[in-house]
C-alpha positions as CSV (number, residue, x, y, z in Angstrom):
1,X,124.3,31.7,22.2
2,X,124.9,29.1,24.9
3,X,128.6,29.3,26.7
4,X,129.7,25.9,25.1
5,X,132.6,25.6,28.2
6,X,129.9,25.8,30.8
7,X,127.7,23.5,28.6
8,X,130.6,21.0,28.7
9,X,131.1,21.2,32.6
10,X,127.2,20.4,33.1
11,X,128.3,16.8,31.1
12,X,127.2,14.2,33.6
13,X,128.2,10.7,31.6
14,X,128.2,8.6,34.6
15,X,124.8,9.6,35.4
16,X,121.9,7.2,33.3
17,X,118.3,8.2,32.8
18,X,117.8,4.6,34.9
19,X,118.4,6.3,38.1
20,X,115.7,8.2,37.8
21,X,112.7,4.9,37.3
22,X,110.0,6.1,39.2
23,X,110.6,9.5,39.5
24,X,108.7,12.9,37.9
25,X,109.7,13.6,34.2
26,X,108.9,16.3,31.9
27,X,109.4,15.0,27.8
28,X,108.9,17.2,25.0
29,X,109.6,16.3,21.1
30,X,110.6,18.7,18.4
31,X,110.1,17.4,15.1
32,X,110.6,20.4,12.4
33,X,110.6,18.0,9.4
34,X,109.7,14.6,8.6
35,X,112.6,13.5,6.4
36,X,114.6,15.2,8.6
37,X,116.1,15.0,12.7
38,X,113.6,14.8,15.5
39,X,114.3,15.1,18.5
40,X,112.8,14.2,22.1
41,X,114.3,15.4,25.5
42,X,113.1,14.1,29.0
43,X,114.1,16.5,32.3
44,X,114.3,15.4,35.8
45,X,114.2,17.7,38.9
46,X,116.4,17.0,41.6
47,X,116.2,20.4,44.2
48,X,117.6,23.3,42.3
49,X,119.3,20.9,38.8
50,X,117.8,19.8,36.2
51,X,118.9,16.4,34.4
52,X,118.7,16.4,30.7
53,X,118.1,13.3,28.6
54,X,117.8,13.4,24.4
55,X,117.1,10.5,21.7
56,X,117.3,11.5,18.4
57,X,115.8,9.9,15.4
58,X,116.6,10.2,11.7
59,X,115.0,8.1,8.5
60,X,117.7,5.6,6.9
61,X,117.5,7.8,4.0
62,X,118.7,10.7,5.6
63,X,121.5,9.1,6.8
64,X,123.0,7.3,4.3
65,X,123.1,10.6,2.3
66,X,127.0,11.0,1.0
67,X,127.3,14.5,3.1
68,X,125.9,13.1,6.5
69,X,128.6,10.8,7.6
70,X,128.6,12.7,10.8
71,X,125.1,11.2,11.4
72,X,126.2,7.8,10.4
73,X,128.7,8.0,12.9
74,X,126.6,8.8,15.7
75,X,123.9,6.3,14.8
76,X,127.0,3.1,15.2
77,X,127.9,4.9,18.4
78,X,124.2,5.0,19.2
79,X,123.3,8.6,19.6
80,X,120.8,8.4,16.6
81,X,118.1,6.1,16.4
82,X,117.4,5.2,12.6
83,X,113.8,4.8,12.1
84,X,113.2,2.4,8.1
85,X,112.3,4.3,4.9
86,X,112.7,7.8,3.6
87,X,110.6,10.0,6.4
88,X,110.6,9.7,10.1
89,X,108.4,6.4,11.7
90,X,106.4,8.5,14.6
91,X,105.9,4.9,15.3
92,X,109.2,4.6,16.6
93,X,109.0,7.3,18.8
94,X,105.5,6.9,20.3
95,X,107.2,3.8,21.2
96,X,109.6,5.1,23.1
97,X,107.0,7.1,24.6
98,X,105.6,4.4,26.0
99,X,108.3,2.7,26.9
100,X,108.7,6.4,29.4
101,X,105.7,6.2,30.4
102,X,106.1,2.8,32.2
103,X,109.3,3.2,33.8
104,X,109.5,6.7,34.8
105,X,106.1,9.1,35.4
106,X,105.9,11.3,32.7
107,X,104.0,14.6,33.9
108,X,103.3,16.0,30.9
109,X,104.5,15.6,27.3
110,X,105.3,18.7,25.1
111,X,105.1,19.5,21.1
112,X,104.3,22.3,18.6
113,X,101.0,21.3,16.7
114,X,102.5,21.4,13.5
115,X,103.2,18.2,11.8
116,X,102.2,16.2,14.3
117,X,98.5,16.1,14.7
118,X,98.5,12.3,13.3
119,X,101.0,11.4,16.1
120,X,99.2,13.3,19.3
121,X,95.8,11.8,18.4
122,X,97.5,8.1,18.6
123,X,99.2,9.8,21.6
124,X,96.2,10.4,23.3
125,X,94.1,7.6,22.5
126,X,96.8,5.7,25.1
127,X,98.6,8.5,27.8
128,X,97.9,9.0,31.4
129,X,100.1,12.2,31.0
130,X,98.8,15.8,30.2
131,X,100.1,17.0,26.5
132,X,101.0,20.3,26.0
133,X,100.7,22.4,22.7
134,X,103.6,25.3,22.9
135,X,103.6,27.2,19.3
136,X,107.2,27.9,19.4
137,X,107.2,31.4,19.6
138,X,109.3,34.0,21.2
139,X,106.8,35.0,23.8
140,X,106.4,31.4,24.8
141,X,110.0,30.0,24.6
142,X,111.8,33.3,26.1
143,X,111.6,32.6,29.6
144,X,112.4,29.0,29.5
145,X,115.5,29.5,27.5
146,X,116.6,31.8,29.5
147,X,115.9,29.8,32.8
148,X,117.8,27.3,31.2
149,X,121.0,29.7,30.4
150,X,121.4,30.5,33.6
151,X,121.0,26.7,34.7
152,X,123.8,26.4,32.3
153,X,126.3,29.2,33.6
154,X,125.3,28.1,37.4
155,X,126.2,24.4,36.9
156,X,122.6,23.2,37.4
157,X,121.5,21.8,34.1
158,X,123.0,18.5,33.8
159,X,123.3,16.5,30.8
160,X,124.6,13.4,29.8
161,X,127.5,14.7,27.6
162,X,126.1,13.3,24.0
163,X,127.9,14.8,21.2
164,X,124.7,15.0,19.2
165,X,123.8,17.8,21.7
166,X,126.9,19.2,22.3
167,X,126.6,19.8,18.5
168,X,123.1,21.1,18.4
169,X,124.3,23.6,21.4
170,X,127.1,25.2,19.6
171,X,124.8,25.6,16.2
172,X,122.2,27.6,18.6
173,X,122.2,31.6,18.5
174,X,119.8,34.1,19.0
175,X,117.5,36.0,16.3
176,X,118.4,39.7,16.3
177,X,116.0,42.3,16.4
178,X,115.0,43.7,13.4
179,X,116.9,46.6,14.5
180,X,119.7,45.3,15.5
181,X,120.2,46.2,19.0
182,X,119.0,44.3,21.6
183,X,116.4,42.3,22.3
184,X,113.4,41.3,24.6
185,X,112.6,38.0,23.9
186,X,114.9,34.5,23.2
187,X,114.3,33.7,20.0
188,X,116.6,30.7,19.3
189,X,117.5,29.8,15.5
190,X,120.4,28.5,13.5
191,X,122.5,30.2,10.8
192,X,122.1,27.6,8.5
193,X,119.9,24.9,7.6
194,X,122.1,22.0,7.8
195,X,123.0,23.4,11.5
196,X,120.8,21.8,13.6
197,X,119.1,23.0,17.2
198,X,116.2,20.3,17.2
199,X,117.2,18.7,20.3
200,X,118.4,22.3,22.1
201,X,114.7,23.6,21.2
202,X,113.2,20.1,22.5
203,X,114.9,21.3,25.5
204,X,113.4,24.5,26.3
205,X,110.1,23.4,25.8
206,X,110.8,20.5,28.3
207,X,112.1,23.7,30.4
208,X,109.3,24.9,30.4
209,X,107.2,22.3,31.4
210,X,109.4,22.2,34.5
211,X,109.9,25.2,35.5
212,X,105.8,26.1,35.6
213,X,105.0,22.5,36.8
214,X,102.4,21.6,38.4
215,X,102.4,19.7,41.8
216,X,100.1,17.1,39.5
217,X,99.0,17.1,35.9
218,X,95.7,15.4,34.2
219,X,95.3,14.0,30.8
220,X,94.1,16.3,28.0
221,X,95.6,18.6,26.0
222,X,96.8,22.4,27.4
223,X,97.6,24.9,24.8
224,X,100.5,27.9,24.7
């Protein structure tokens, strides 16, 4: 789906998410599975780009599978964040949250509702930040992965060149209409299972919240 060469030219290395402390964030998480990746992307707004951040997490178990020496590669090189045990420690992560939350001020936080209702009622019990539910449907994710396309082919949608992503982007395509010609609505998906998009999906709903922002945001929870 995504043109992988302008994906590559948006790679901004030099740039770290510390240059941003203080400013307006959008973070979203996508968490499919939870033996499985998560991912959670933060976006800046600096006049017409947008600066891209990801951490990924996968459980110990995962990753010392014999197949996934990719991830154990990218967990030494620290682009994966192994969280103990056999299933994902949403403990981990809402750390990290917080962690955000006091350096950088996070406008609103993004997720889809399922498998996570554990994670947002800790979530809320703590954040000065509006969450937002977004069921990840084509009607809601359409525009903002589109936005983002064009962000990507105009130069404006800078990221910070991790390989985990650059991965994720090239597994990315579009779900065909059911007739086969084209179609309406962005419906991003994966050929295979083992191809993973979490942190690309993570960052269309951070798109999102970006894109329709607010010039402030309250606590609570909004729903899409």
């Amino acid at each position: 789906w995504l043109n992988l060469e302008r994906w590559r030219t948006c790679a901004r290395p030099e740039v770290r998410m510390e240059a941003f402390a203080g400013q307006d964030c959008w973070v979203a998480l996508d968490a499919a599975s939870k033996v499985d990746m998560v991912s959670m992307t933060i976006i800046f707004r600096s006049g017409k780009e947008h600066h891209l951040f990801a951490r990924h997490y996968l459980p110990e178990d995962t990753i010392a599978l014999p197949h996934n020496s990719q991830y154990r590669k990218w967990r030494d090189a620290g682009r994966i964040i192994e969280t103990p045990g056999a299933r994902i420690d949403f403990t981990v992560i809402e750390d990290d949250l917080k962690e955000l939350a006091g350096r950088y001020r996070v406008q609103q936080f993004a997720y889809d509702p399922k498998e996570l209702n554990d994670f947002v009622n800790r979530v809320l019990l703590w954040a000065g930040f509006g969450l937002v539910e977004i069921i990840q449907s084509p009607q809601n994710m359409s525009e903002p992965a589109k936005e983002m396309e064009a962000k990507i082919n105009a130069g404006t949608f800078l990221h910070e060149g991790c390989p985990v992503m650059a991965w994720m982007a090239s597994n990315a395509i579009l779900k065909e209409a059911r007739s086969g010609g084209p179609i309406k609505y962005y419906f991003v998906t994966k050929a295979k299972a083992e191809l993973k998009i979490d942190g690309i999906v993570s960052a269309i709903m951070a798109e999102r919240l970006a894109m329709f922002a607010p010039e402030s945001s309250s606590g609570g929870i909004e729903f899409f």
